[in-house]
N, C-alpha and C positions, 0 to 999 in steps of 0.2 A: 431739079435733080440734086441728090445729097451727095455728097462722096462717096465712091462704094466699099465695101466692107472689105477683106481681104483673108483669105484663111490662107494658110500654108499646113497641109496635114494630108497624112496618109488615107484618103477615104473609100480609095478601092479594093486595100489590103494586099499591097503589092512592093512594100517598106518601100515603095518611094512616095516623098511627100509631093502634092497634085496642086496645084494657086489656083481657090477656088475667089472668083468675085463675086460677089454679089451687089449688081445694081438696084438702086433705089430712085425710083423716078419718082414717087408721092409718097408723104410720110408728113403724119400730125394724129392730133387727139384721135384715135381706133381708125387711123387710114395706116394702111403702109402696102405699097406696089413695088414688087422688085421682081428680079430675073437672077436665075443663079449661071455661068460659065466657069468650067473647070478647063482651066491648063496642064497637058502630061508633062512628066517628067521630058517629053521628047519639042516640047514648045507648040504641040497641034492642039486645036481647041477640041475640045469631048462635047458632045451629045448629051444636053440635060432634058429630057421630055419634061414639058410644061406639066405644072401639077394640073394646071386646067384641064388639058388634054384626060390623063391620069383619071381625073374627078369624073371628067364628063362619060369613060367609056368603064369606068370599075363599079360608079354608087350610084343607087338608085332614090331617089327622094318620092316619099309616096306620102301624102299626108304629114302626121306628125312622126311618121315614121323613116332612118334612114338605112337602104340595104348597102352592102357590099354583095353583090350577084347576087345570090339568092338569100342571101345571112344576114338578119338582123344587127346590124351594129350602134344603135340608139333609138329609143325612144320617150317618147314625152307627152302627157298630159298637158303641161304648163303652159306649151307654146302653140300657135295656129302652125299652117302648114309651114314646113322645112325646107329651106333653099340654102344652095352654096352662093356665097357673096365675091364674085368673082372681080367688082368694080371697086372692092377700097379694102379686101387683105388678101394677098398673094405676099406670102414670107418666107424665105430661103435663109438657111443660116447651117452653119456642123457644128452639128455637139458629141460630143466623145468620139470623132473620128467619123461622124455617117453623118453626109447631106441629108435636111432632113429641107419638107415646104410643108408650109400650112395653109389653113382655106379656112374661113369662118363660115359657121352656120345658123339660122336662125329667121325669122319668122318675119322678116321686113323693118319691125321696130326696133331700133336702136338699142333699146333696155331691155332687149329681146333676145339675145344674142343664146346658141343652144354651145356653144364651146366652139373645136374645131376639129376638123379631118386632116389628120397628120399624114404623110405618106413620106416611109425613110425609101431614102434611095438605094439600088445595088448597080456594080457594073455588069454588064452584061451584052454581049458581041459587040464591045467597043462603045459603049453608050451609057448612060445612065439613066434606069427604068426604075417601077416599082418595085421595088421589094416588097412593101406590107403599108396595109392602109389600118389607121385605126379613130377613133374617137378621141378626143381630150375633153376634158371639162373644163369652163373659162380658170377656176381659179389654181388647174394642173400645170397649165401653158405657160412653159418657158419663153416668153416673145424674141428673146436674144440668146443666141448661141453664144459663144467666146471668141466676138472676132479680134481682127487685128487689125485695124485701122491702118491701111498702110503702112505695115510692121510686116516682118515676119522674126516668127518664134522658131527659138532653137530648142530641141529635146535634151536635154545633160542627163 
């Protein structure tokens, strides 16, 4: 296990900033496992639903094809059949203010890899759920948000 990352940022839009961790239990060449926990402003821990969860009851993988319910949101020629890789990338990180995790997908070969299923988070009845699921392309994918390494930043 790595050190875990550290955000201090307003991510529910509620001008108080929330100590967002992110642990990192495996991490090397296109491995990385981790878990996101938000802290409120009030010191109680928030409710982050697993992107797993998320993946597993929003997309559908059918062939070379991947849904969001019934909406096509990628497809491909290039690769054999499409699975979410749920054993070596679960990524949580915030960029510009919104918890964001990602999920790799791709065809079982390593050189195979179709991008990833982004999903930003929103608050919502005291928790934090999907807001929006979308596709990235491998070479769109920001793998690091701007943490803070056991820091916290001040806004001037």
């Amino acid at each position: 296990m790595r050190d875990p990352i550290i955000y201090y940022e307003d991510i529910n839009q509620d001008n108080q900033n929330e100590i967002v961790f992110i642990n990192i239990f495996d991490h090397g060449t296109g491995i990385i496992l981790s878990e996101a926990h938000v802290i409120a402003i009030n010191s109680t821990e928030v409710i982050v639903e697993p992107i797993q969860e998320i993946i597993k009851e929003n997309i559908r993988f059918s062939g070379k094809q991947v849904y969001l319910e019934d909406r096509l949101i990628y497809e491909t020629s290039k690769y054999g059949d499409l699975k979410a890789y749920y054993d070596d990338w679960i990524n949580y990180k915030v960029v510009n203010g919104k918890l964001i995790g990602d999920l790799r997908i791709g065809d079982g070969r390593t050189e195979q890899y179709a991008g990833y299923l982004e999903v930003e988070y929103a608050f919502y009845e005291g928790k934090y759920v999907v807001k929006e699921i979308r596709h990235i392309e491998d070479d769109e994918m920001q793998t690091e948000g701007l943490p803070l390494p056991l820091t916290i930043r001040k806004n001037y």
